[in-house]
N, C-alpha and C positions, 0 to 999 in steps of 0.2 A: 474573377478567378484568382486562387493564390499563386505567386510563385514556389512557394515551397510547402512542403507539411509544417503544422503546429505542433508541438510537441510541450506539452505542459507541467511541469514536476509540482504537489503540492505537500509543502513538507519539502523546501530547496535545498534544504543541508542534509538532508538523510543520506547516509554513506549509500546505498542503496540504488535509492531515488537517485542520486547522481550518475552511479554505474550505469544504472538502464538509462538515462538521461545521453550521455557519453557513445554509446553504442548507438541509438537512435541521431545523434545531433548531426551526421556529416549531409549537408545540405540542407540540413531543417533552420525553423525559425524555434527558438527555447525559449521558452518563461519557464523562471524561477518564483515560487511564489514561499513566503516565507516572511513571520518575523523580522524587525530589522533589516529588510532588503535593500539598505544603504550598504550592509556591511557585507556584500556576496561578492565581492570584487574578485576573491579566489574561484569560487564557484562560476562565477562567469568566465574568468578566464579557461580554467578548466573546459566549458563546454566550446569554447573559441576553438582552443588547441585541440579537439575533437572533430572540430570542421564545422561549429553550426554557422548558416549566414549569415546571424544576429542573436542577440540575448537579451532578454528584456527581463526585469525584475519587479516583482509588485510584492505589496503587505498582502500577509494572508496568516490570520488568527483562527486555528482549525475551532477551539471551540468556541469560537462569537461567530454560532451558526446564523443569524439573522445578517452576516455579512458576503454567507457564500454566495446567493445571487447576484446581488451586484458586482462582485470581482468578476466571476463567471463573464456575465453579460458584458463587463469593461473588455475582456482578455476577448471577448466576441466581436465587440465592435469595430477595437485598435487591432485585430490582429486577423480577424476571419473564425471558422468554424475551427474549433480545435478536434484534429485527426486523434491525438494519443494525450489521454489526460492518467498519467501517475500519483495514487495516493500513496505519499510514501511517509505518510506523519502516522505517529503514537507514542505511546510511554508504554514502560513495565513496567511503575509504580513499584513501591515496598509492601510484598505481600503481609509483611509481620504490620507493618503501620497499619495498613487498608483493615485487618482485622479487626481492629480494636479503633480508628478510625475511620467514621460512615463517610464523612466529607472527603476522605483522600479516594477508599474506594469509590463514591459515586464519579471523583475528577477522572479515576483509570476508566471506568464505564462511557463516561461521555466521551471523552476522547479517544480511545478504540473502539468506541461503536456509533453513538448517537450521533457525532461531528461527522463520521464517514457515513451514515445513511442520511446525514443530512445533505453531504457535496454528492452525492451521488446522487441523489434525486435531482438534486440541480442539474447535475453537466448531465443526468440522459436526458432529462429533458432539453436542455439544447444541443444535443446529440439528436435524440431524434427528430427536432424541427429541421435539421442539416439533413439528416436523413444518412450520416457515415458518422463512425470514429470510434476510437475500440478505449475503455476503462480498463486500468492496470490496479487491483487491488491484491494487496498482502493479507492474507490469514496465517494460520501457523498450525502445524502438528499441535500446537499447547490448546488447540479449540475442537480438537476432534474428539476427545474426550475429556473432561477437566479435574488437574489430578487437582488434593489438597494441598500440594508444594507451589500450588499458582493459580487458584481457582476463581481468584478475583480477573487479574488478566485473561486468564483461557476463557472465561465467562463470556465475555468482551468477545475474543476472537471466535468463540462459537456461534456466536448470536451473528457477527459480521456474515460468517462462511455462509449461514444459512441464509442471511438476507440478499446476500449475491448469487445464491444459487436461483432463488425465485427471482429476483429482477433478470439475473442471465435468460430467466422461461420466457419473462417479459417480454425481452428486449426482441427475441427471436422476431426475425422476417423486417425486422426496422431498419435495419442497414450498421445497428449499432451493436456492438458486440462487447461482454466481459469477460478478462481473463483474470482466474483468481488464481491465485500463486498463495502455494503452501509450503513454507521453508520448514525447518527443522531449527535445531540452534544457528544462530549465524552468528557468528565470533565477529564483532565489534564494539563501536563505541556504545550501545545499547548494554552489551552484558559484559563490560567491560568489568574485571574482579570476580567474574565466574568460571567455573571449570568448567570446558566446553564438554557437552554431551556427546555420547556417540552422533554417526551422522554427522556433525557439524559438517557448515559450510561458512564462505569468508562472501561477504559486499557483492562481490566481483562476480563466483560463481551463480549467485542467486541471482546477479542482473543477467548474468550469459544465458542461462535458462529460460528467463523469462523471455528477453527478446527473441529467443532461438521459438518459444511457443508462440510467441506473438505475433511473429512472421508465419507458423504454419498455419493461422487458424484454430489454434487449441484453444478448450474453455476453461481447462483446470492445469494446471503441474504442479507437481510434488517436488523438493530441493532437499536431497536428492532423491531419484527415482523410486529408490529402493526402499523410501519411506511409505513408499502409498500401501507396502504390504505389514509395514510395523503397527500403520493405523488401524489395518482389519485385527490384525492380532490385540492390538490395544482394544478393541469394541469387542472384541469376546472374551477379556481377560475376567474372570470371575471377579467381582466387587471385591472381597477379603481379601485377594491378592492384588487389586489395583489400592486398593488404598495405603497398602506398604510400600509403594515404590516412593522410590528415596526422590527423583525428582521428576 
């Protein structure tokens, strides 16, 4: 038996992924998993001052998919079944490069989509051999329908929503459950040098959302709310007028 929940961030520096990290940590055990996880010193202190029991850091390369099993299983061993596992890694990539460069769009592909159906396969399956623990995945309004101002990334995040939606049918009656969280623009270090869109939201609010769904049980939220009615409208916008939207 554990003393405490697991709570897992992948992707430990993601402004994000730390909010929801922060909100979950008072009495939990944290891993941070990430790149150079000698250099989280901040990020761990962070989750301390949040309350968690412990914090523990490991490497974690989202796209050297042939290494998520064994972190997984490591993070299994040392620490018990992980209750809350946070994908909170990706890129936006340079749409103008990715056009005229195959190799930069294939890196935005694999890494907003391929690297996360690849951990995800991993942690439900040791999710459900545990038989509990709930997946935190990010999609984005930019996957609901994919404009040409970003069609490389929204690609990514379309292919993601969909693939979470069918593992969510999956998952049903296992004990393991997915929450897919669908922001809007979120103003940070990600689009950082862009005009925020209508809707915007900041880190913070998109982490209070989520945990606030994550505690009721929900399998989807929208950030904010009032997006999930801009998406219908976006899906019935006639083609000639969706291909003129500016972004």
């Amino acid at each position: 038996m554990k003393d405490t929940s697991l709570v897992v961030v992948f992707g430990g520096r993601s402004e994000i992924g730390l909010e929801v990290a922060q909100r979950l940590a008072p009495g939990a055990t944290a891993v941070l998993a990430a790149r150079r996880p000698h250099e989280l010193d901040a990020e761990t202190a962070l989750l301390e001052r949040a309350g968690a029991a412990a914090v523990h850091t490991y490497a974690f390369d989202a796209d050297d998919l042939t290494s998520h099993r064994g972190l997984v299983a490591t993070i299994v061993t040392e620490h018990g079944p992980i209750d809350t596992a946070v994908l909170a890694f990706g890129i936006l990539g340079d749409q103008s490069r990715a056009e005229a460069d195959a190799a930069h769009a294939a890196a935005i592909a694999h890494t907003d989509y391929v690297a996360q159906v690849s951990l995800l396969t991993v942690l439900s399956e040791a999710m459900r051999s545990a038989g509990s623990g709930a997946l935190v995945v990010f999609s984005s309004i930019a996957g609901v329908r994919v404009r040409r101002a970003n069609y490389v990334y929204g690609s990514a995040k379309a292919g993601l929503d969909g693939f979470c939606n069918g593992l969510s049918d999956a998952l049903h009656g296992s004990g393991v459950r997915l929450l897919l969280v669908r922001p809007g623009f979120v103003v940070g270090r990600m689009t950082e040098g862009m005009s925020p869109a209508p809707l915007s939201s900041t880190p913070a609010q998109v982490a209070e959302a989520t945990v606030r769904a994550l505690r009721k049980g929900r399998t989807t939220v929208w950030i904010p709310g009032s997006l999930a009615a801009l998406a219908f409208a976006f899906r019935s916008m006639p083609r000639w007028m969706w291909r003129r939207l500016p972004r």
